[in-house]
Each structure stands twice: as structure tokens, then as C-alpha cells.
N, C-alpha and C positions, 0 to 999 in steps of 0.2 A: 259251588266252587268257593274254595277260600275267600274270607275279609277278614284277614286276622284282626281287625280293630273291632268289629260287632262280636259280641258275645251273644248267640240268642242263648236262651232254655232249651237245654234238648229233652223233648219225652222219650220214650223210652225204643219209640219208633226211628227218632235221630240216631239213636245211642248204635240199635241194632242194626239201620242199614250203614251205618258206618264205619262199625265193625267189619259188618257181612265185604264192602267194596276192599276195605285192608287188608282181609281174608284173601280175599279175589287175588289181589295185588301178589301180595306172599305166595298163596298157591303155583301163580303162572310159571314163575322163575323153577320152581320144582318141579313140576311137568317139562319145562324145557333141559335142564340137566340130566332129567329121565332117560330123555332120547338120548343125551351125548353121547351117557353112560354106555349105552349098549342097545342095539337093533332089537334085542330080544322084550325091548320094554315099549316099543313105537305105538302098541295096541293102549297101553296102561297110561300111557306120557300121553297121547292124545287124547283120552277122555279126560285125563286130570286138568289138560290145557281148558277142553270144553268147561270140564266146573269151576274153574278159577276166571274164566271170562265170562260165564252164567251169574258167576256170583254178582262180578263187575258190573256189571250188565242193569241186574238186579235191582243195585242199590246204586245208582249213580245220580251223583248229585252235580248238575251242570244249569245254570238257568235258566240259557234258550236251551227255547221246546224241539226246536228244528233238529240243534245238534244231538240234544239229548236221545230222542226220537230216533235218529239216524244211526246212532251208534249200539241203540239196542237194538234197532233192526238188525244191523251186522252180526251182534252177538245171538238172536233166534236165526240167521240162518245158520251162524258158524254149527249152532245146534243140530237142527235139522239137517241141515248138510251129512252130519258125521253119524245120526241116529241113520239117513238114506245111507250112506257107506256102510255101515253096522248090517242092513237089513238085505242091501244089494249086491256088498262084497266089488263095490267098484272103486277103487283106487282115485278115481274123476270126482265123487262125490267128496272122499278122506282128503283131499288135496283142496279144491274150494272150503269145505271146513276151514281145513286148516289159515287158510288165506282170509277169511272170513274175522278169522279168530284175531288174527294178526294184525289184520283191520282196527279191531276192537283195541287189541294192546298198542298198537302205535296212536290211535287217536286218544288212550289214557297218558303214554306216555306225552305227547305234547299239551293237553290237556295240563296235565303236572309240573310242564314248566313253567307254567307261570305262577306257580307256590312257588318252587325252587328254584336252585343259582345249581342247577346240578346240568355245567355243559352242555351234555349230549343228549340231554331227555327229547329237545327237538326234531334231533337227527335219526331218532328212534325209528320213526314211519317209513324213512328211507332204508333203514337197514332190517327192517322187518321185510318191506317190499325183497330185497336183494336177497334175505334169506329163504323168501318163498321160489324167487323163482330160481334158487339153485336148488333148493327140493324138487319143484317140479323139474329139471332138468338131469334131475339122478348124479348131480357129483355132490358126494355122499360126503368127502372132505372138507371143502371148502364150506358146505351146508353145517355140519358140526362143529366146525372152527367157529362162525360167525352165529350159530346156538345158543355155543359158550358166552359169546360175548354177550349178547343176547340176554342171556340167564345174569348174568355179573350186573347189568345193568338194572335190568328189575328187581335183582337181589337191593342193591345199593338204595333205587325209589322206594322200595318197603320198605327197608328199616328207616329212612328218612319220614314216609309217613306212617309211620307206628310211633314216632318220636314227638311231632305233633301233636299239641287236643283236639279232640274228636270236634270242638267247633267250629275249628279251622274250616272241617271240609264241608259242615251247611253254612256255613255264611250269613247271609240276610235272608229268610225264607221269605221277605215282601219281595226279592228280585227273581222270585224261581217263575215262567211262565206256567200256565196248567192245559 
């Protein structure tokens, strides 16, 4: 996690999973637009959410082990969840995913507020919750109204961290637990 005052040396392992978690970042918001766009894209929009919180996931760079740990747990089952719905055809498995996943972008999203002065990055987890459970509840409205906003918001956290240097986001690698 950020210390913008340390500069460490990044090799080329910092470089790429830094990359790779910005990618994640950027991806998510366009998997979520996917769906707004149109029912006919929920298969496509749902794996792209998968590889954009896989990415996350991936390469996350957070100090405590606990948290870190915990939130890529979330992101292998969001995985596994949607690879079981792929394989079972059950709708139960695509919706845990999805919830899973949401997990994952809400705890990046607060995670990121405390880089940024960006309002609502907090409030993010709460509105991810509410957009899950109007998905599972089938009002299909109010679910893509609150998508959108969804999408606008993680639109907004990428480009704020793409605008960053890449050592913003490792920090002091003596404070990462292993």
C-alpha cells in the first residue's frame, strides 16, 4: 500500500505486478458497463469481472498478511464459484461469484481510500453489497442504475491510479508481512 515518501527500487517483479493490479483496476469498470449495456453480454461481463478481480487479486500489494490473505481468498472463490456455474449451469454458483467478486472490489475500493481524497471510495463496499442483493433479488432496474454508477466510480479510481508512480503502490517492502 502506498508511502508516497519511500521510493524503494522496483525490479521488474514490482513493475509487473503493478501493472498487472492497475490492469485488474481498469478491467473491472468495463466488465460492469458490459452488463448495463445489454442482458445479452451477462455471460462475457461476468468472466471479464472474474479477470479483472483475478488480476487484483494477483498482484496485491497490502502489508498485513491477514488482510491480504483474506481478500485473495475471496478473489479464488469468486473464481471457482463462476468456473462451478460455467460447468453446472446453476445460477447459485454465478451469483456467489459474483458476490465474491464484489467482495474483492469493495475491499480494493476502501483499501484505495486511503491513497485518495476521492469521497465515496469508502462507501464503495456498501454499494457493492446493495448491488448484489438487487441482482439476487431480479429487479433488473434498479441493479443497472446502481452498475452504472458502480462502473463511473471505478472508472474514476483507475484513472486516478494510472496517474500515480508505480511506487506509490509498494511502498516500504520492509512493512509487507510474509
Amino acid at each position: 500500500m502506498a508511502d508516497p515518501h519511500i521510493k524503494e527500487k522496483l525490479d521488474h517483479w514490482d513493475i509487473t505486478t503493478v501493472i498487472l493490479y492497475r490492469s485488474g483496476l481498469s478491467l473491472a469498470p468495463l466488465a460492469l458497463l458490459l452488463a448495463v449495456i445489454s442482458a445479452d453480454y451477462t455471460v462475457l461481463s461476468h468472466w471479464l469481472l472474474m479477470a479483472a478481480v483475478t488480476l487484483c487479486c494477483f498482484s496485491l500489494h497490502i502489508y498485513d498478511k491477514n488482510i491480504r490473505l483474506i481478500v485473495q481468498g475471496c478473489g479464488w472463490l469468486a473464481l471457482l464459484l463462476t468456473l462451478a456455474s460455467a460447468y453446472g449451469s446453476t445460477k447459485v454458483f454465478e451469483l456467489l461469484g459474483a458476490g465474491a467478486a464484489y467482495l474483492v472490489l469493495g475491499a480494493l475500493c476502501f483499501k484505495e481510500s486511503f491513497c485518495f481524497k476521492i469521497p465515496f471510495l469508502r462507501l464503495m463496499p456498501a454499494v457493492f453489497a446493495v448491488d448484489w442483493l438487487m441482482r439476487v433479488s431480479g429487479w433488473s432496474d434498479g441493479y443497472r442504475l446502481l452498475l452504472l454508477v458502480t462502473a463511473i466510480a471505478l472508472i474514476i479510481l483507475a484513472i486516478a491510479k494510472w496517474r500515480m508512480p508505480l511506487h506509490f503502490d509498494i511502498g516500504d517492502k520492509r512493512n509487507y508481512q510474509l
